[in-house]
C-alpha atoms as a printed R data frame, in Angstrom:
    type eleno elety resid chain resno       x       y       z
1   ATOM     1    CA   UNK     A     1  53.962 -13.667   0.584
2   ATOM     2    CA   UNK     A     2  54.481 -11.162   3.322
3   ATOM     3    CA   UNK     A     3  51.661 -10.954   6.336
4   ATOM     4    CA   UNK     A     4  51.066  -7.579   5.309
5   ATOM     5    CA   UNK     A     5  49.707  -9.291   2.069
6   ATOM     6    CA   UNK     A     6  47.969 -11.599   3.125
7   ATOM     7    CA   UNK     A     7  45.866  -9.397   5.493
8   ATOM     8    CA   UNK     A     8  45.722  -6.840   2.227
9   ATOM     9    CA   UNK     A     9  44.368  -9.855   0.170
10  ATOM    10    CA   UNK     A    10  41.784 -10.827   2.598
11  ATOM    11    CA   UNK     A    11  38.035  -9.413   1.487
12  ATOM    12    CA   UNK     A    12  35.796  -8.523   4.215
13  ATOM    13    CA   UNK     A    13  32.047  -8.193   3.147
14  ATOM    14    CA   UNK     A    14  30.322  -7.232   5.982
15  ATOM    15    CA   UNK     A    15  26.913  -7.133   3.509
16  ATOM    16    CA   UNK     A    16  27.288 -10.137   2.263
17  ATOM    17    CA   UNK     A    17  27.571 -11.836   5.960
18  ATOM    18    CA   UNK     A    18  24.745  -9.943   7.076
19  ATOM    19    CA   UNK     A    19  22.976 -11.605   4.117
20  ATOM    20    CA   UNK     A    20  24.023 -15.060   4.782
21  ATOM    21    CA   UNK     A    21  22.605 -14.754   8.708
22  ATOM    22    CA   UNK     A    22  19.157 -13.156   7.072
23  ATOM    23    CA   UNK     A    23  18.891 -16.038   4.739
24  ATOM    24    CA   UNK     A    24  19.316 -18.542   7.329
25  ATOM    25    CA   UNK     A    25  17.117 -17.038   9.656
26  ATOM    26    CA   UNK     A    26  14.294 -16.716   6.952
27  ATOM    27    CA   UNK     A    27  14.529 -20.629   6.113
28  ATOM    28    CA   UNK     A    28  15.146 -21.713  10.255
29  ATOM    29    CA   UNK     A    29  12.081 -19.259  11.462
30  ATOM    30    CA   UNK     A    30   9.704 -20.734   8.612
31  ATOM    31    CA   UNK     A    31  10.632 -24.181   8.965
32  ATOM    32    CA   UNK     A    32  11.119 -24.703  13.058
33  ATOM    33    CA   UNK     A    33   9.821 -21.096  14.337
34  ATOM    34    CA   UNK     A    34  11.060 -18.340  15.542
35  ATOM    35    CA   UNK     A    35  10.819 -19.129  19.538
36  ATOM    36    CA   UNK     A    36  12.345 -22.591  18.885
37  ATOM    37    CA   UNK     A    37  15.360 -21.198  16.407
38  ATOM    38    CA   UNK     A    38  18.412 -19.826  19.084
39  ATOM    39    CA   UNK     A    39  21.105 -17.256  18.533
40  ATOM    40    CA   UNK     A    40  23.249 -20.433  18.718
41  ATOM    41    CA   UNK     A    41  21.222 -22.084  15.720
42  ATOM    42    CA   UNK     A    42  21.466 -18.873  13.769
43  ATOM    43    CA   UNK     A    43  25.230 -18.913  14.079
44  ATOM    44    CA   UNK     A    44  25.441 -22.167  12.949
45  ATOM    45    CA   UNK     A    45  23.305 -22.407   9.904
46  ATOM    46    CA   UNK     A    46  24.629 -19.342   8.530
47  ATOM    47    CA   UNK     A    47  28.263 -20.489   9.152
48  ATOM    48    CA   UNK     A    48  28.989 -17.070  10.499
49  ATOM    49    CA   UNK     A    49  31.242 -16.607  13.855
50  ATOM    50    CA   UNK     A    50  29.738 -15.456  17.038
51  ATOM    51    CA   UNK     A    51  31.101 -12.360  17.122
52  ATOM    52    CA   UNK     A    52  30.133 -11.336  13.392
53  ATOM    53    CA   UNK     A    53  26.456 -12.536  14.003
54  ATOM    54    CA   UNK     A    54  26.539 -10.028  17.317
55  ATOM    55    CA   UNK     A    55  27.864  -7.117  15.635
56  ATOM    56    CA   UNK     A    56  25.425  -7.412  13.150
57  ATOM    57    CA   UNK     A    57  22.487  -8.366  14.946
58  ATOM    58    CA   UNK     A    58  22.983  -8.120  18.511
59  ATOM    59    CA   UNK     A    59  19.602  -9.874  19.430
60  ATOM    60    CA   UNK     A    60  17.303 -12.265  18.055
61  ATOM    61    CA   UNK     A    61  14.889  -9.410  17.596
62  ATOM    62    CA   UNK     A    62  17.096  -7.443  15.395
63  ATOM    63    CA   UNK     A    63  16.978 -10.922  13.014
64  ATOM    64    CA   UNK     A    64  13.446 -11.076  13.329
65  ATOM    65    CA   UNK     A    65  12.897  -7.771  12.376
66  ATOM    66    CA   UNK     A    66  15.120  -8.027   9.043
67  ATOM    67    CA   UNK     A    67  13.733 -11.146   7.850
68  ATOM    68    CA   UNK     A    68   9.980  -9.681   8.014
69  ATOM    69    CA   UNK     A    69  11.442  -6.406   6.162
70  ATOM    70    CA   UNK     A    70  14.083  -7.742   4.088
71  ATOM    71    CA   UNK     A    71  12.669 -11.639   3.146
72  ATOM    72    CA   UNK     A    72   9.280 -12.219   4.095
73  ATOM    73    CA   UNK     A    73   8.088  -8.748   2.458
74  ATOM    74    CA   UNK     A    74   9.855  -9.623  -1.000
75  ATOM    75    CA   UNK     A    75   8.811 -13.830  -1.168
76  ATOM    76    CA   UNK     A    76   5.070 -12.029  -1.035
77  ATOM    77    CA   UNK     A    77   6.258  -9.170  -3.945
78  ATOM    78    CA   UNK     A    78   8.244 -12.469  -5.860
79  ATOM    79    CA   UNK     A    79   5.308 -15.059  -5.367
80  ATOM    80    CA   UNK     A    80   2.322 -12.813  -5.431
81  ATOM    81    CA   UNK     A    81   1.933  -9.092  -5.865
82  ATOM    82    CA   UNK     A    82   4.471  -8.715  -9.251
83  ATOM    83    CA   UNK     A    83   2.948 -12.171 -10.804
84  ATOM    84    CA   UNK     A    84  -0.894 -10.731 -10.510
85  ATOM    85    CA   UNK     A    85   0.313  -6.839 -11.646
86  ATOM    86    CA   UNK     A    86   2.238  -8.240 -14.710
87  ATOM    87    CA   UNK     A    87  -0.517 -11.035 -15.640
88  ATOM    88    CA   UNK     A    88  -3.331 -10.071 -18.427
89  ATOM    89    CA   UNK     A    89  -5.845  -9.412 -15.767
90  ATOM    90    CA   UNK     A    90  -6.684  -9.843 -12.066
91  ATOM    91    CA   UNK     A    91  -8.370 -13.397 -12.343
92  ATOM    92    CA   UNK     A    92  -6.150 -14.698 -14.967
93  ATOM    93    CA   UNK     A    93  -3.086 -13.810 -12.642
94  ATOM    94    CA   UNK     A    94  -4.884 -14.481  -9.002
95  ATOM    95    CA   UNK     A    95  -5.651 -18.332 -10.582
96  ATOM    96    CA   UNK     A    96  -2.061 -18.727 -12.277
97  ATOM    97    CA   UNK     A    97  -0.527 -17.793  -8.486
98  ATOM    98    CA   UNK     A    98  -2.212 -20.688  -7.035
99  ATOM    99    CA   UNK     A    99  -1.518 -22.852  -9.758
100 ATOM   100    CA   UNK     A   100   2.138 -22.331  -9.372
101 ATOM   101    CA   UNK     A   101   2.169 -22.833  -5.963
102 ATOM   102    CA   UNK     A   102   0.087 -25.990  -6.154
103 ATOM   103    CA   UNK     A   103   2.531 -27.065  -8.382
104 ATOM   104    CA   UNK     A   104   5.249 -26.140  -7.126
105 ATOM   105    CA   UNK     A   105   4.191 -27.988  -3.554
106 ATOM   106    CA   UNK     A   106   3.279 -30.937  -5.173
107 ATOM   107    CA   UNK     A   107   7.136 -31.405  -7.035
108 ATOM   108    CA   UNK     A   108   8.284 -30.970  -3.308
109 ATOM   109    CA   UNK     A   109   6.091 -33.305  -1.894
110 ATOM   110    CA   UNK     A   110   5.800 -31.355   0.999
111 ATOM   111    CA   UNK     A   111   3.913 -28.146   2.876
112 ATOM   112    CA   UNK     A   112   5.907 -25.771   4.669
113 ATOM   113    CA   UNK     A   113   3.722 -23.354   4.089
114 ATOM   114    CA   UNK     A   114   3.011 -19.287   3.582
115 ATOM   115    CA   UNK     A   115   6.017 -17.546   4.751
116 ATOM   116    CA   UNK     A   116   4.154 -15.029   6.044
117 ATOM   117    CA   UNK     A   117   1.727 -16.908   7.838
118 ATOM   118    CA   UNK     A   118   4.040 -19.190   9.237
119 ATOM   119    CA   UNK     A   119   5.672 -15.980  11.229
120 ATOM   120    CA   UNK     A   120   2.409 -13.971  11.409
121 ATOM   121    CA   UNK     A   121   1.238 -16.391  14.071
122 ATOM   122    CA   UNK     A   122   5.020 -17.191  15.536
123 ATOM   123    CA   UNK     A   123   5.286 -13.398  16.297
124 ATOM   124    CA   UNK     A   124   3.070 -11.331  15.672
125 ATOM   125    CA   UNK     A   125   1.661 -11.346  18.973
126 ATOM   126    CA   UNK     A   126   5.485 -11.441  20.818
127 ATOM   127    CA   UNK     A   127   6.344  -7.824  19.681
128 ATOM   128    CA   UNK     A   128   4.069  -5.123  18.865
129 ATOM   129    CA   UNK     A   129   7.539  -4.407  16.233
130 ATOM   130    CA   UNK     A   130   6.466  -7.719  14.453
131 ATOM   131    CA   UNK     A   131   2.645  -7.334  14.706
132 ATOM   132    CA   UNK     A   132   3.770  -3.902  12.958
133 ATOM   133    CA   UNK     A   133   5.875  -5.460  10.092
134 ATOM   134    CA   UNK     A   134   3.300  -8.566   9.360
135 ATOM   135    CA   UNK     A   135   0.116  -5.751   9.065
136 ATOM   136    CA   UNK     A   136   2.031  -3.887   7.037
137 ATOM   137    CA   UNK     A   137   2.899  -7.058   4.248
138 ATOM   138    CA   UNK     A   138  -0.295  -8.276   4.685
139 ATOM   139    CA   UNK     A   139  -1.893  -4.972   3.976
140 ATOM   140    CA   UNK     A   140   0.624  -4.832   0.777
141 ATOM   141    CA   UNK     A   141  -0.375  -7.453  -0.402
142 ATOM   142    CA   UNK     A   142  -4.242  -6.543  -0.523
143 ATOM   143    CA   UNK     A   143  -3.727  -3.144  -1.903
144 ATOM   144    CA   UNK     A   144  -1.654  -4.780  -4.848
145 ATOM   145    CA   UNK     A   145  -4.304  -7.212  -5.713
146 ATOM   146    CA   UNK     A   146  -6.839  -4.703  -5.125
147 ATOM   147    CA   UNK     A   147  -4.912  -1.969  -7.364
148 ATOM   148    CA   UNK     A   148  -5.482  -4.543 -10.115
149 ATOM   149    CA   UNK     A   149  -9.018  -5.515  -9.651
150 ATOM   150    CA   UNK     A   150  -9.611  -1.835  -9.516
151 ATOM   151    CA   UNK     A   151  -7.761  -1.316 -12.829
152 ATOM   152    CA   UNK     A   152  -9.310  -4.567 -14.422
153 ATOM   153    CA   UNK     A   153 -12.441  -2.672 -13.715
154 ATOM   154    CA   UNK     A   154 -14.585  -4.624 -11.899
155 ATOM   155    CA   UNK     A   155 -18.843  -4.153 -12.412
156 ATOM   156    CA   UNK     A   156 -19.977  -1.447  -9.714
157 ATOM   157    CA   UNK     A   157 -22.403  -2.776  -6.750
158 ATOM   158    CA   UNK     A   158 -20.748  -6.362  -6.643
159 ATOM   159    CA   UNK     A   159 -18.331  -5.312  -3.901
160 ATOM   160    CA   UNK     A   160 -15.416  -3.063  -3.270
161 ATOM   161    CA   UNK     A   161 -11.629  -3.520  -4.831
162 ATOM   162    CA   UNK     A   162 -10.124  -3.197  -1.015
163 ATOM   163    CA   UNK     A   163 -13.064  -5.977  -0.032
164 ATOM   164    CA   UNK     A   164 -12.369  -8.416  -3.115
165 ATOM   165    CA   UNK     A   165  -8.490  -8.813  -2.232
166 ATOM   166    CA   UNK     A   166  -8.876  -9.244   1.351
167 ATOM   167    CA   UNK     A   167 -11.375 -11.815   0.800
168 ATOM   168    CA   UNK     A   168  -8.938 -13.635  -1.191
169 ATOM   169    CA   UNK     A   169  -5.969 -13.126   0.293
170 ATOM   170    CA   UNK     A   170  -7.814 -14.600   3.761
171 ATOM   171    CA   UNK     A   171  -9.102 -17.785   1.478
172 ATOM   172    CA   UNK     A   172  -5.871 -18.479   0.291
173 ATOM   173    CA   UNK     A   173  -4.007 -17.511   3.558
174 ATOM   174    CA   UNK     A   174  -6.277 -20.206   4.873
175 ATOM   175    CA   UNK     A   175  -6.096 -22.984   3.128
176 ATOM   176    CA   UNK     A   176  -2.430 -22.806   2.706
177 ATOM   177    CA   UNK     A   177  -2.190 -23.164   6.413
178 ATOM   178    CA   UNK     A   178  -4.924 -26.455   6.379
179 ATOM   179    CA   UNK     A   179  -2.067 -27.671   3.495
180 ATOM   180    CA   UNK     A   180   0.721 -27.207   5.821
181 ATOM   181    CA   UNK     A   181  -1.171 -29.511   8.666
182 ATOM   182    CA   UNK     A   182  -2.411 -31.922   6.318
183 ATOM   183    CA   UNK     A   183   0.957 -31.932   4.213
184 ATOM   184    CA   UNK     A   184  -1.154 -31.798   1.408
185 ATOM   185    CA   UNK     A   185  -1.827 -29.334  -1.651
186 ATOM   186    CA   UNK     A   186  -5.731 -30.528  -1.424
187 ATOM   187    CA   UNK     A   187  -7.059 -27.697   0.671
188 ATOM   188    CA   UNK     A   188  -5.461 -24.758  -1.773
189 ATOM   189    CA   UNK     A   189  -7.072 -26.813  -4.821
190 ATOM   190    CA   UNK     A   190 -10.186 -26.658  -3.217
191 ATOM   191    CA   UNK     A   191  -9.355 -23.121  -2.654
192 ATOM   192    CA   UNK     A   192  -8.281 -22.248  -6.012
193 ATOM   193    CA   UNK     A   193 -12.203 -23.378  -7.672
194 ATOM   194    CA   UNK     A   194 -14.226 -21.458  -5.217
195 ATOM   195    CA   UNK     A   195 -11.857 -18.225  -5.417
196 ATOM   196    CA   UNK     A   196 -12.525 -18.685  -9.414
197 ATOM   197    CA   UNK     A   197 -16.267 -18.734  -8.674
198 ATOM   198    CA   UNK     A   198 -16.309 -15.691  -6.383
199 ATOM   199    CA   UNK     A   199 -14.243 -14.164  -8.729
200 ATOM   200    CA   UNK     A   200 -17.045 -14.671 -11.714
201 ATOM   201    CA   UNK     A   201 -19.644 -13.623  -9.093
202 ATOM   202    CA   UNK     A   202 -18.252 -10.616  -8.615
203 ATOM   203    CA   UNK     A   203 -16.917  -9.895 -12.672
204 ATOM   204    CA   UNK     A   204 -13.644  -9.924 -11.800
205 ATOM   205    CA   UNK     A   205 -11.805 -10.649 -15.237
């Protein structure tokens, strides 16, 4: 084999190394944090070289910004927002979300806890950018959940759609965090039964 083939045999996927650099950033800023993850860390982790991890992202910012957009944004859409629009009705797919997740944390046998939150509170408050990108998940998130209330149908005069989601996105927002201190699922069971009983206050099906 000549050089010349070699370098023509060589496959250089630029989006596929900008990937692996997201994906590591997503799992080092949700597990350590943002501030205490380094450029350094980043390159490391995702196995990429210095140079590629600079071309792509040529601060820690630039990262930041992606994994809100581009991994944060979809783990809500995955874990949350298509499981309640696809489920028989808002309460039926609001409880089998934080059964899953119960579940799911106590297989693990440990809390790292809400992407989102994790980062909302690491930087949200750094970079008006990332106080930007968190709002605008967050507020995805409700209008999804309230979208399906809406649609469900929910008895006038108990309270509003918009009102309803917040309300439960906050409780479970909430407790997931007292899970991640404690290290224990007990806080989003609680959770879970007095969600269900606000939701039969208020008629949501």
């Amino acid at each position: 084999m000549t050089p010349g083939s070699r370098r023509a045999g060589r496959k250089n996927d630029p989006q596929a190394m900008r990937d692996k650099v997201i994906d590591a950033a997503f799992y080092a800023f949700v597990s350590d944090g943002y501030h205490a993850t380094s450029m350094q860390d980043l390159r490391e982790k995702s196995g990429v070289s210095g140079g590629a991890l600079a071309h792509h992202f040529p601060a820690k910012r630039d990262v930041g910004l992606s994994v809100l957009r581009e991994r944060v944004s979809r783990a809500v859409e995955e874990t949350w927002m298509k499981p309640v629009q696809s489920a028989p009705s808002a309460r039926v797919g609001v409880l089998a979300v934080f059964a899953a997740i119960i579940a799911a944390l106590e297989d693990k046998g440990s809390v790292t806890g809400c992407p989102l939150n994790n980062l909302a509170r690491d930087m949200a408050l750094m970079d008006p950018d990332f106080g930007t990108e968190v709002d605008r998940i967050f507020k995805r998130w409700c209008a999804a959940l309230s979208r399906k209330i809406r649609s469900d149908g929910m008895p006038a005069g108990k309270a509003d759609p918009e009102d309803a989601a917040m309300f439960i996105v906050s409780a479970y927002s909430g407790a997931m965090a007292m899970a991640r201190a404690a290290q224990d699922p007990e806080p989003l069971k609680s959770c879970m039964v007095q969600v269900e009983r606000y939701m039969d206050c208020l008629g949501i099906r």
